[in-house]
C-alpha positions in Angstrom: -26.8 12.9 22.2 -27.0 15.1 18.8 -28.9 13.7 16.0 -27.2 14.0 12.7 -29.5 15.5 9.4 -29.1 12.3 7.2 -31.6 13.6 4.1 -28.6 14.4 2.5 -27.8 10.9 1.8 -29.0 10.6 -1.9 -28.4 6.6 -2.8 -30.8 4.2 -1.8 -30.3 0.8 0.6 -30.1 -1.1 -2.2 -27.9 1.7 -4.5 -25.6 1.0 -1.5 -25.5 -2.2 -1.3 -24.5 -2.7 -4.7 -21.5 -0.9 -3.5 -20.3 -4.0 -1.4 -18.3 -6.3 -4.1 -16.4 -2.4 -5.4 -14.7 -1.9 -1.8 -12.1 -3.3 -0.9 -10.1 -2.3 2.3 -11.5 -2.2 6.0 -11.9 1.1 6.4 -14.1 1.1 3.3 -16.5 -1.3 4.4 -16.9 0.6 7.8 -17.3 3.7 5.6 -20.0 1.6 3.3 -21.7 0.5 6.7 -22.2 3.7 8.2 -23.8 5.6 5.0 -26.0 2.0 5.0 -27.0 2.7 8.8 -28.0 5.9 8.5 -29.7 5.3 5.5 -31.7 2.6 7.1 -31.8 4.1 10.5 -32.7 8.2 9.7 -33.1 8.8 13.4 -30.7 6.8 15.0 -28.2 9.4 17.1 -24.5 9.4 17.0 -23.9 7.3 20.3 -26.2 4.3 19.3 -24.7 4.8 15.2 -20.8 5.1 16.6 -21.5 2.1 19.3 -23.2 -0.1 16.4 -20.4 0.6 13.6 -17.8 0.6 16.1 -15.9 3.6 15.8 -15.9 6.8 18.1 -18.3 9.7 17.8 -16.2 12.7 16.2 -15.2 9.9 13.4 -19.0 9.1 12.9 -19.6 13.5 12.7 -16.5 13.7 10.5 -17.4 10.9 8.0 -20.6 12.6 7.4 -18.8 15.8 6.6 -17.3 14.1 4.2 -19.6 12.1 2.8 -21.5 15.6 2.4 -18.4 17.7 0.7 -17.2 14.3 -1.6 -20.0 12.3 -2.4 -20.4 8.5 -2.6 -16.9 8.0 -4.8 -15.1 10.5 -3.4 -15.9 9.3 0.1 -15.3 5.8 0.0 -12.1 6.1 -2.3 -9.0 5.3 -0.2 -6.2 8.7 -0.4 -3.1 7.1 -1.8 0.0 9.2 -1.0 1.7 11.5 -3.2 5.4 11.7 -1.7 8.6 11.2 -2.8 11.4 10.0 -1.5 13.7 12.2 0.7 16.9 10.4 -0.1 16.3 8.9 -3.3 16.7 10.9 -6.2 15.6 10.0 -9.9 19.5 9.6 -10.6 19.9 7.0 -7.7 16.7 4.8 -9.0 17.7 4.4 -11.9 21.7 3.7 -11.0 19.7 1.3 -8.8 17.5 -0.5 -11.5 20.9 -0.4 -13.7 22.9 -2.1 -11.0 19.8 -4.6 -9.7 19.4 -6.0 -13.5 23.4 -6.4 -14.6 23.6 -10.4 -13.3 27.4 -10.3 -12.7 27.7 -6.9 -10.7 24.0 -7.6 -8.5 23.9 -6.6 -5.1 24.4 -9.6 -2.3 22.6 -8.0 0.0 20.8 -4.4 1.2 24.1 -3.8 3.6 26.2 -3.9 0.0 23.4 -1.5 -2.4 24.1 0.7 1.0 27.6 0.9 0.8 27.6 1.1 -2.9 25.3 4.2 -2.7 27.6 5.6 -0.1 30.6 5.5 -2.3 29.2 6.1 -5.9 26.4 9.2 -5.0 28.0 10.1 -1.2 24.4 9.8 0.3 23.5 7.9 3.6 20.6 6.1 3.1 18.9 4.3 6.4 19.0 0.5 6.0 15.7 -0.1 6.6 14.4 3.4 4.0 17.0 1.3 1.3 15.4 -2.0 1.7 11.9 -1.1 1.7 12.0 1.3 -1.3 14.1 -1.7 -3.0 11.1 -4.1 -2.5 8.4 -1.9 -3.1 9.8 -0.1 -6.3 12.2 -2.3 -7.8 10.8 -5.4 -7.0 14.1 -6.3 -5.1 14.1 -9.3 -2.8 18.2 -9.9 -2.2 18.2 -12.2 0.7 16.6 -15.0 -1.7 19.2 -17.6 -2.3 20.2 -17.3 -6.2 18.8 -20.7 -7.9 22.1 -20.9 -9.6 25.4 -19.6 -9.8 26.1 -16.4 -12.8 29.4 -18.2 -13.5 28.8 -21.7 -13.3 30.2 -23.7 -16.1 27.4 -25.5 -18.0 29.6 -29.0 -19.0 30.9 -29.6 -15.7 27.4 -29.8 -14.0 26.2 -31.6 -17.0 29.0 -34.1 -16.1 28.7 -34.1 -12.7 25.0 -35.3 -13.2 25.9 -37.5 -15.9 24.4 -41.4 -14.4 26.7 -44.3 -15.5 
């Protein structure tokens, strides 16, 4: 099998090493492992480093690619995406954010911010796109039951509660 040239691998063991406690996803630590194998291991060849690290053989070439053309950071840093939404639009978010933080007018449920987006901004918006944009940018979680009721009068439950 092909031996990789690993002298361009600039940290030390121990330089990479230190890097342990600063990753923080799975794919980092593999990432972390294999720089530390090769490091340790200059001769080892791309079958015995992909069977050891546990990941297929074009991965192990393409992560020292990479490594080569990012350095350390750059290579162990997870992409986040850059996309924005298809279907929701600035305008929507924020009618959204308006709409989730009135208490008396709230959504009861995903189903109901659908068919309100439906009739106020004539845009069909997948349950499942609505309710996971809800939760992840609005901080929305609707199916909670409500602690207490917007229009509960505050004597009467006093009263009821009142011990004799």
């Amino acid at each position: 099998m092909a031996r990789l040239k690993v002298t361009l691998i600039k940290e030390s063991v121990e330089e990479l090493r230190s890097y342990r406690s600063s990753v923080d996803s799975y794919q980092g630590s593999k990432k972390l492992n294999f720089l530390l194998l090769f490091s340790e291991f200059p001769n080892i060849s791309v079958a015995e480093a992909s069977v050891q690290i546990g990941i297929g053989t074009s991965t192990v070439t393409r992560w020292f690619h990479a490594y080569k053309d990012l350095g350390i950071l750059g290579f162990l840093a997870i992409p986040k995406r850059k996309r924005t939404s298809k279907f929701i639009t600035p305008q929507i978010h924020t009618a959204l954010e308006k709409r989730l933080q009135a208490s008396k007018v709230s959504f009861s449920g995903y189903k109901d911010a659908q068919q309100w987006l439906e009739q106020e901004f004539q845009v069909a918006i997948p349950y499942h796109i609505l309710r996971r944009y809800m939760i992840d940018k609005l901080d929305a979680r609707l199916k909670v039951p409500r602690k207490s009721n917007v229009k509960k009068d505050l004597e009467a439950s006093a009263e009821f509660f009142k011990t004799t």
